[in-house]
LOMIBA-172077 format. One record per residue (C-alpha): residue number from 1; x, y, z. Coordinates in Angstrom, 2 decimals, decimal comma, padded with zeros to 5 digits. Layout:
N
[NUM [X Y Z]]
...
This chain:
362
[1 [062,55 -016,12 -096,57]]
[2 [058,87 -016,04 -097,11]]
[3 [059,53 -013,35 -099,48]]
[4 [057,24 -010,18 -101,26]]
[5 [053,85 -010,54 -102,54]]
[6 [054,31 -008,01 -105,37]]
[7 [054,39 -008,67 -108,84]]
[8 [058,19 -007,96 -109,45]]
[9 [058,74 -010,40 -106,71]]
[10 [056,45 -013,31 -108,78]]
[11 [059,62 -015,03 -111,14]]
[12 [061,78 -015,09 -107,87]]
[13 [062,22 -019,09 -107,66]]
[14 [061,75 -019,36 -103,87]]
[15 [062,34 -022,71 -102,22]]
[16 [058,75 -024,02 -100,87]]
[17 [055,82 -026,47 -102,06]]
[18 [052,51 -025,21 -102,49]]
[19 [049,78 -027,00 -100,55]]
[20 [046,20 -026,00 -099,55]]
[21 [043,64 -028,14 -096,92]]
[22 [039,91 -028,18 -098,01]]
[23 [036,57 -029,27 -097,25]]
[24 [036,72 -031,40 -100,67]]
[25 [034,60 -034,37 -100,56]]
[26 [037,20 -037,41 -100,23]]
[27 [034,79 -039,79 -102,15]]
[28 [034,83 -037,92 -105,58]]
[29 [031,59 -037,10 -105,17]]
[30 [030,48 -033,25 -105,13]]
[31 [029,58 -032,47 -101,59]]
[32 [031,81 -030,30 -100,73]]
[33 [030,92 -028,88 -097,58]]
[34 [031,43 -030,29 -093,56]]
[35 [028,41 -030,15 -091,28]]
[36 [029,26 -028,64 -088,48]]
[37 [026,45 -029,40 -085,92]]
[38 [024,57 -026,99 -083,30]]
[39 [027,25 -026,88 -080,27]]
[40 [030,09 -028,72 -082,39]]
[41 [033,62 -027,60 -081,68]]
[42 [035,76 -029,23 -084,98]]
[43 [038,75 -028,78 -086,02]]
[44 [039,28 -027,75 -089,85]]
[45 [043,27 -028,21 -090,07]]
[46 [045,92 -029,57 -088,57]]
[47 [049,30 -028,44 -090,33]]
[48 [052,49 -029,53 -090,01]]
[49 [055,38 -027,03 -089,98]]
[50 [057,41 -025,19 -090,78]]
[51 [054,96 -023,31 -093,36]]
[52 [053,17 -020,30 -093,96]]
[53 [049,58 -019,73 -094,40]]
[54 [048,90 -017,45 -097,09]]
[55 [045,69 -017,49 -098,13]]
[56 [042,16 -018,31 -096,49]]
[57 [038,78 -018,79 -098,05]]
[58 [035,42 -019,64 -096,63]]
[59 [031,61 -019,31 -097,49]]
[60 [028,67 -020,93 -095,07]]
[61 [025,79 -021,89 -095,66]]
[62 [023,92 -020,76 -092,49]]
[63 [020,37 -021,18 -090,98]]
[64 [020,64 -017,12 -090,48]]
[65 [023,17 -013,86 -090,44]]
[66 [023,84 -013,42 -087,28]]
[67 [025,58 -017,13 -087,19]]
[68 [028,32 -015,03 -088,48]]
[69 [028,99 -014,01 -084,57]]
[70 [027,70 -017,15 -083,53]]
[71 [030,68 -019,29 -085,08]]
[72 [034,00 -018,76 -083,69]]
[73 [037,01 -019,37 -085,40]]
[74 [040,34 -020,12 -083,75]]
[75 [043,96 -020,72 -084,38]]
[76 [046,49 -022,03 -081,90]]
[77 [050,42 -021,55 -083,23]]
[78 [053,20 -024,22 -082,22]]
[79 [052,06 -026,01 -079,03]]
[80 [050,40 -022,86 -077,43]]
[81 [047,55 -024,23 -075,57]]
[82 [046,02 -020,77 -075,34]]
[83 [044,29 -019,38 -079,49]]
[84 [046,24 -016,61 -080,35]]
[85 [043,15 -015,51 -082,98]]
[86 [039,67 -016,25 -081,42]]
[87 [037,06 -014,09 -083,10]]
[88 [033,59 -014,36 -084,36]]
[89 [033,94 -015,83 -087,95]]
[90 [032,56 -012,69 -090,09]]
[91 [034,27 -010,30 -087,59]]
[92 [037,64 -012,04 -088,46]]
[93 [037,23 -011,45 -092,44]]
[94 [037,00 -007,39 -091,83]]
[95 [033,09 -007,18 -091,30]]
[96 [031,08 -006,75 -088,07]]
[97 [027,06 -006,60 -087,42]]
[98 [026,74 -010,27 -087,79]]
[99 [026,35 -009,34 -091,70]]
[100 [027,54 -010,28 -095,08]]
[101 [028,29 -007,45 -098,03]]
[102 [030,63 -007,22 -100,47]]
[103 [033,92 -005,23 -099,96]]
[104 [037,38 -004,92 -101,42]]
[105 [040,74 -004,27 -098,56]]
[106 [044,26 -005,42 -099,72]]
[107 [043,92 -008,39 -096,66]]
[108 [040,70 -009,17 -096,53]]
[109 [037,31 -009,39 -098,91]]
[110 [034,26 -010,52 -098,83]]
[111 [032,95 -011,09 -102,30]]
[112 [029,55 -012,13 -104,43]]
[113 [027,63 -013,57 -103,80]]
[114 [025,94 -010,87 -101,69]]
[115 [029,32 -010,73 -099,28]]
[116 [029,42 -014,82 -098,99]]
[117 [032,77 -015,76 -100,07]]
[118 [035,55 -014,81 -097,28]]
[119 [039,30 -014,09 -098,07]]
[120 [041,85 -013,80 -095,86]]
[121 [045,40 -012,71 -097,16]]
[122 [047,29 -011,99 -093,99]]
[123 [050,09 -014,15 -093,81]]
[124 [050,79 -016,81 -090,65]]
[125 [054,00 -018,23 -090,21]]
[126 [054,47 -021,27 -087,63]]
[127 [057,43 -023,32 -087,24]]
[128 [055,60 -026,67 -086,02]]
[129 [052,30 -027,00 -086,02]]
[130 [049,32 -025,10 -086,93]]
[131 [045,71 -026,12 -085,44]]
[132 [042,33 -024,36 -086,80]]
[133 [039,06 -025,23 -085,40]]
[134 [035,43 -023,58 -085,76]]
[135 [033,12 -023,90 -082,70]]
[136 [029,12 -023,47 -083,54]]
[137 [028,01 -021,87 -080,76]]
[138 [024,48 -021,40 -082,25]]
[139 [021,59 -024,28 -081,62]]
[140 [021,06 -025,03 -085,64]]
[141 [023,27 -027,35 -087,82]]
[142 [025,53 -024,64 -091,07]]
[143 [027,61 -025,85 -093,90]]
[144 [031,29 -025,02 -094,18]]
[145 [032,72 -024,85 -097,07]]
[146 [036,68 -023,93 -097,19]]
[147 [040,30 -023,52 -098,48]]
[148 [043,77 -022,92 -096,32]]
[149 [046,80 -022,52 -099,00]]
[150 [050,15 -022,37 -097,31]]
[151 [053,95 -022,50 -097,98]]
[152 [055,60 -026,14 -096,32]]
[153 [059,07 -025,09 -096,13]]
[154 [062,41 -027,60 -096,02]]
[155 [064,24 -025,68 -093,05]]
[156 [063,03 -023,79 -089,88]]
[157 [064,98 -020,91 -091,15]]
[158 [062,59 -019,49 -093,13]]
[159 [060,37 -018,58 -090,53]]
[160 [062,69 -018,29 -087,52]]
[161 [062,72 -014,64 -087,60]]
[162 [059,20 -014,18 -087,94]]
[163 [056,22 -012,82 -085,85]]
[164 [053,11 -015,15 -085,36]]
[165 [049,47 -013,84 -086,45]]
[166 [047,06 -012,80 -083,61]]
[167 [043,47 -010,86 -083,47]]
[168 [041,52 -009,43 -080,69]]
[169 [037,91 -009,26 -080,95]]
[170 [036,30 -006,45 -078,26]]
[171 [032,79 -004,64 -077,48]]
[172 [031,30 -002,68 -075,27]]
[173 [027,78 -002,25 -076,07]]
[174 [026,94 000,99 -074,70]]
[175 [030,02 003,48 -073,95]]
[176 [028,10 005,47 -071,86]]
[177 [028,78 008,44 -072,84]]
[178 [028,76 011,56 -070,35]]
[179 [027,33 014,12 -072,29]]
[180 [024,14 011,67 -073,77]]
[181 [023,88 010,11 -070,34]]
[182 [023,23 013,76 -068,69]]
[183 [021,46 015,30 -071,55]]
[184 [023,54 018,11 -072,25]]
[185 [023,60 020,05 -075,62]]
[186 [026,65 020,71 -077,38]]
[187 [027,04 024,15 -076,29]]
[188 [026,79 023,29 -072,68]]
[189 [029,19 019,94 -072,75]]
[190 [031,79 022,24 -074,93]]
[191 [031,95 024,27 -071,36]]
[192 [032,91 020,97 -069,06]]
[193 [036,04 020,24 -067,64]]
[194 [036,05 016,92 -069,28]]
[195 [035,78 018,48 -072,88]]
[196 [039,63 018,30 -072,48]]
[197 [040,62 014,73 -072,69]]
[198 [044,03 014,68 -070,86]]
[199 [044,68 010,86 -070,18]]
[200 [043,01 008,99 -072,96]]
[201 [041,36 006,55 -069,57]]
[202 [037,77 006,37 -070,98]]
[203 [038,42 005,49 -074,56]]
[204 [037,57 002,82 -076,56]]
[205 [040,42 000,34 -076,60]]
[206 [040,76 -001,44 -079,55]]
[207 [043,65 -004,13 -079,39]]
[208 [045,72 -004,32 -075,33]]
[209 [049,06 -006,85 -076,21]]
[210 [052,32 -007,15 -074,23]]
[211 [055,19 -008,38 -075,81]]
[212 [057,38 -007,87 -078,75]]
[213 [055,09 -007,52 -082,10]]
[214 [053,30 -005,00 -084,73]]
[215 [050,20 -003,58 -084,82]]
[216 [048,41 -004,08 -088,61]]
[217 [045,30 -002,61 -088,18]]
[218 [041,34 -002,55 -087,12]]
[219 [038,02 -002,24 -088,38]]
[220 [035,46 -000,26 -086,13]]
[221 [031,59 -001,80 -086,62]]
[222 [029,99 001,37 -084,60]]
[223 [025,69 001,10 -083,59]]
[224 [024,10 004,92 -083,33]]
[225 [021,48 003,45 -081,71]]
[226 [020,71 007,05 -080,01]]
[227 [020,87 010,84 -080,87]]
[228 [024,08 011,84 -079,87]]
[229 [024,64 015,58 -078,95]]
[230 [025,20 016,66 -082,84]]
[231 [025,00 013,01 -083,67]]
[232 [028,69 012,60 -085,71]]
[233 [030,29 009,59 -084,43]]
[234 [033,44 010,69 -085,97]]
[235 [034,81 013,09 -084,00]]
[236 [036,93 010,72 -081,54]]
[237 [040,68 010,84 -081,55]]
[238 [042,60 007,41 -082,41]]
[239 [045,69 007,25 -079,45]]
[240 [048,26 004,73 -079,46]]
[241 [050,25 003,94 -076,27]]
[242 [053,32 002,12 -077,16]]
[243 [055,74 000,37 -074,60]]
[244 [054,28 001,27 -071,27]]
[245 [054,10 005,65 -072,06]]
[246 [051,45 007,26 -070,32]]
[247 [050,66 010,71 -071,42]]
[248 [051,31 012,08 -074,09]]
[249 [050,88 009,04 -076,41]]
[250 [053,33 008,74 -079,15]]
[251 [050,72 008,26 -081,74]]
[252 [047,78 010,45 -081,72]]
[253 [045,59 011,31 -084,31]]
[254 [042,65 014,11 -085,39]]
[255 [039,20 012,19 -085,24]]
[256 [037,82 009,32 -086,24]]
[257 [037,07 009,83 -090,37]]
[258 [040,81 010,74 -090,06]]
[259 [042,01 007,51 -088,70]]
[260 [039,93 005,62 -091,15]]
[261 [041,70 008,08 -093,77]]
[262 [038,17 009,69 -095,01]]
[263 [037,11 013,46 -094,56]]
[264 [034,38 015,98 -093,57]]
[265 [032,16 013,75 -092,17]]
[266 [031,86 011,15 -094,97]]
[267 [028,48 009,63 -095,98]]
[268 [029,38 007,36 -099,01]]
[269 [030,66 004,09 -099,21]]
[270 [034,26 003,58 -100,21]]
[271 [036,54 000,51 -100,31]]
[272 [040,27 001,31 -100,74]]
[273 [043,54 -001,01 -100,21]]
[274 [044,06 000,23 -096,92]]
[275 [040,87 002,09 -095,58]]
[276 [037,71 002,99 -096,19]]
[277 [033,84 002,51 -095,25]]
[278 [032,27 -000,78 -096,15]]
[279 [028,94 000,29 -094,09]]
[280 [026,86 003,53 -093,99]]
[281 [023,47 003,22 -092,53]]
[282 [022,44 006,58 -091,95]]
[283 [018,94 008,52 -093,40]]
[284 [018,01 011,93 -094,08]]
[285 [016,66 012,67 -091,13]]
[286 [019,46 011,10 -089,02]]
[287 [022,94 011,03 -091,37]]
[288 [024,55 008,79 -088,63]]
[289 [021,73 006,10 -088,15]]
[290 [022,43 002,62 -086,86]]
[291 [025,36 000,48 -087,97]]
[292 [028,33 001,75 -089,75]]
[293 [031,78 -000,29 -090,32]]
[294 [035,08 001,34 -091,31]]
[295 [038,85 -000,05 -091,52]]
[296 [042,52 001,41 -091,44]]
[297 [044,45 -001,39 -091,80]]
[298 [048,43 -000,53 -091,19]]
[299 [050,12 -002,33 -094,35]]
[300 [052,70 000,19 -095,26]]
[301 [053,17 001,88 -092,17]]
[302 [052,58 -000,83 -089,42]]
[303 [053,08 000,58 -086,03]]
[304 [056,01 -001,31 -084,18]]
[305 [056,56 -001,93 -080,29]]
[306 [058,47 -003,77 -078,34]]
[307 [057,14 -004,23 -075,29]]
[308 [053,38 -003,38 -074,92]]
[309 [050,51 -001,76 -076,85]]
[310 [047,63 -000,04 -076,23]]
[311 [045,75 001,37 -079,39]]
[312 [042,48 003,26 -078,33]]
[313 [039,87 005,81 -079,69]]
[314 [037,55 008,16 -078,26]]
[315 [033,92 007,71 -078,82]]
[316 [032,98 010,78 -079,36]]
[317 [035,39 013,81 -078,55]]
[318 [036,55 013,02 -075,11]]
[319 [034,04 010,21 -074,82]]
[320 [030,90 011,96 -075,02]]
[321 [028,91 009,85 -077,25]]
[322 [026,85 006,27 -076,35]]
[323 [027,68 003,95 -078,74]]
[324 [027,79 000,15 -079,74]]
[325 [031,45 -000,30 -080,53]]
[326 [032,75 -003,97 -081,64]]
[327 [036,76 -004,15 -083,11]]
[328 [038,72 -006,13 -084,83]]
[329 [042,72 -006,19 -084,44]]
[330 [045,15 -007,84 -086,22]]
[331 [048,75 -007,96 -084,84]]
[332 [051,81 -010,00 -084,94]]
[333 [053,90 -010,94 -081,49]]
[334 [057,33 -012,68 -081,18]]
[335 [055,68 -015,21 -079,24]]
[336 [052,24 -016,93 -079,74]]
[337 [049,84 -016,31 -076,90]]
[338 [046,26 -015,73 -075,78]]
[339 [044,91 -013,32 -078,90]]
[340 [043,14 -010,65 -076,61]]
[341 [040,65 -010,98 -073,89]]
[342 [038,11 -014,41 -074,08]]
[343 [034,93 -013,88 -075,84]]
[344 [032,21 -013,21 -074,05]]
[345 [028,77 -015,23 -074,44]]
[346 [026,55 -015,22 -077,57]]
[347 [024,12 -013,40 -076,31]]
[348 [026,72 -009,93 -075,64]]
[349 [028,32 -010,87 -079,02]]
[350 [025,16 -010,52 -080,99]]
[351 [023,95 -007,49 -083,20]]
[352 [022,19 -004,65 -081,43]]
[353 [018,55 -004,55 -083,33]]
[354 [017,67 -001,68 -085,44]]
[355 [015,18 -000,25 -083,12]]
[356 [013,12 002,77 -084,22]]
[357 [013,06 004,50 -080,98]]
[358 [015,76 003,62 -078,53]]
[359 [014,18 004,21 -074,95]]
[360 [016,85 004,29 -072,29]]
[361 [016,39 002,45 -068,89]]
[362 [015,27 004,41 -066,08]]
């Protein structure tokens, strides 16, 4: 058994060696870092099982922020040929916008300097082998500095009965929302048909699996690039299809602030366990501004399925509002396998610019 990471659970004398894989500089010497080169696809570990990682840390020394999207990290599990986590390498440690700022969640932090030192607490048992590579998608040369502690067990039984660690990574860069793309004002869109969202079919999905697994959580790095009709993002219901139902969903929540566990429209940043807001970008004149970032990760009250999931969120009620929605999901399956769809290029991975006026296309 892997066992609890509580306190009352620390004099338990569990049977497992401690061991960790670093960037260390194998001369003695102090430079501690690997190069990793403009185009350079490396890989950072190669682990033999059966273990479990339990504990990540990384900090880069990059040419420039939005690197952060530019660097993909990936981990294959056991053989699979296929990453079950391939994500931009900030996105993966709970922040999106290509940007770095400090934060505290139970599973992952980002810490001083300024946001530059990454933790990752999620654990990732494998029964074989374990394979971790970075890929610099970005022209210029970055320093990578990190740690991977694990548990190397004696016996395959004490991960045999346990799930193996994927993310999805997903945008969509403008949700095209039908009541900004025609204009209307809030009185006149509250009068449509499609006010009342029935199906769930235009909403943001946010992780898409099949198989046998649990769903831990997201963050949600949301762009207001435009003026919405009353401009809060927040009003978009969280639904969460679970083995193949169609409608109703079995889990299906209030609004947005609600999923993330906040209320009335929050403006203040606030970093809690298991939710919260790490980004708020918004002005006076415009309370819902540019980029935002907010997390409801599922730690005591993960969200099991058996066959398939489909977790989704309106943007906007009943998709109304245009938007710049990225996600993060974190999940475990029975089985490891592609982690979500392929990531698209650099270029539709980057941060939208804060533009001062946002003038549509005709």
């Amino acid at each position: 058994m892997i066992g609890y990471s509580s306190l009352a659970s620390l004099p338990r004398l569990r049977n497992y060696r401690s061991r960790r894989v670093s960037s260390y500089d194998r001369t003695g010497g102090n430079a501690d870092a690997w190069l990793i080169k403009g185009g350079e696809r490396r890989i950072i570990a190669d682990i033999e099982g059966p273990a479990c990682i339990k504990h990540i840390w990384m900090t880069l020394g990059i040419p420039q922020e939005d690197y952060l999207r530019r660097i993909v990290l990936r981990f294959y599990w056991d053989g699979c040929p296929e990453p079950s986590v391939e994500c931009p390498i900030g996105d993966f440690f709970g922040m999106g916008h290509g940007m770095r700022k400090n934060f505290v969640s139970l599973p992952l932090q980002m810490s001083p300097q300024d946001g530059k030192g990454f933790n990752s607490w999620w654990p990732m048992p494998f029964k074989s082998r374990a394979i971790i590579e970075v890929e610099n998608q970005g022209e210029r040369d970055y320093w990578h500095y990190f740690y991977i502690d694990y548990e190397l067990y004696d016996s395959v039984k004490a991960v045999e009965d346990l799930a193996y660690f994927h993310v999805q990574w997903r945008r969509e860069a403008n949700t095209e929302g039908w009541a900004y793309k025609e204009r209307l004002s809030r009185e006149t869109m509250m009068k449509d048909p499609r006010w009342y969202n029935r199906d769930g079919k235009h909403n943001y999905v946010i992780l898409e699996a099949e198989g046998n697994g649990i769903y831990c959580g997201a963050h949600l790095d949301i762009d207001c690039f435009v003026r919405n009709p009353d401009d809060w993002y927040g009003e978009g219901d969280d639904m969460v299809f679970v083995d193949g139902e169609e409608w109703p969903p079995s889990i299906h929540g209030t609004g947005t602030e609600d999923w993330f566990n906040c209320a009335y429209s929050p403006q203040q940043e606030y970093n809690a366990p298991y939710h919260g807001i790490i980004l708020y970008s918004g002005t006076k004149g415009w309370p819902w501004k540019r980029k935002q970032t907010v997390y409801r990760y599922y730690i005591e009250d993960p969200i099991r399925f058996y066959k398939s999931i489909k977790a989704t969120i309106e943007h906007g009620h009943a998709n109304t509002f245009t938007l710049d929605i990225s996600s993060t999901a974190y999940y475990y399956l029975s089985e490891p396998k592609r982690g979500g769809p392929p990531l698209p290029p650099v270029k539709d991975r980057l941060p939208r610019p804060d533009e001062e006026i946002y003038v549509p296309e005709k």
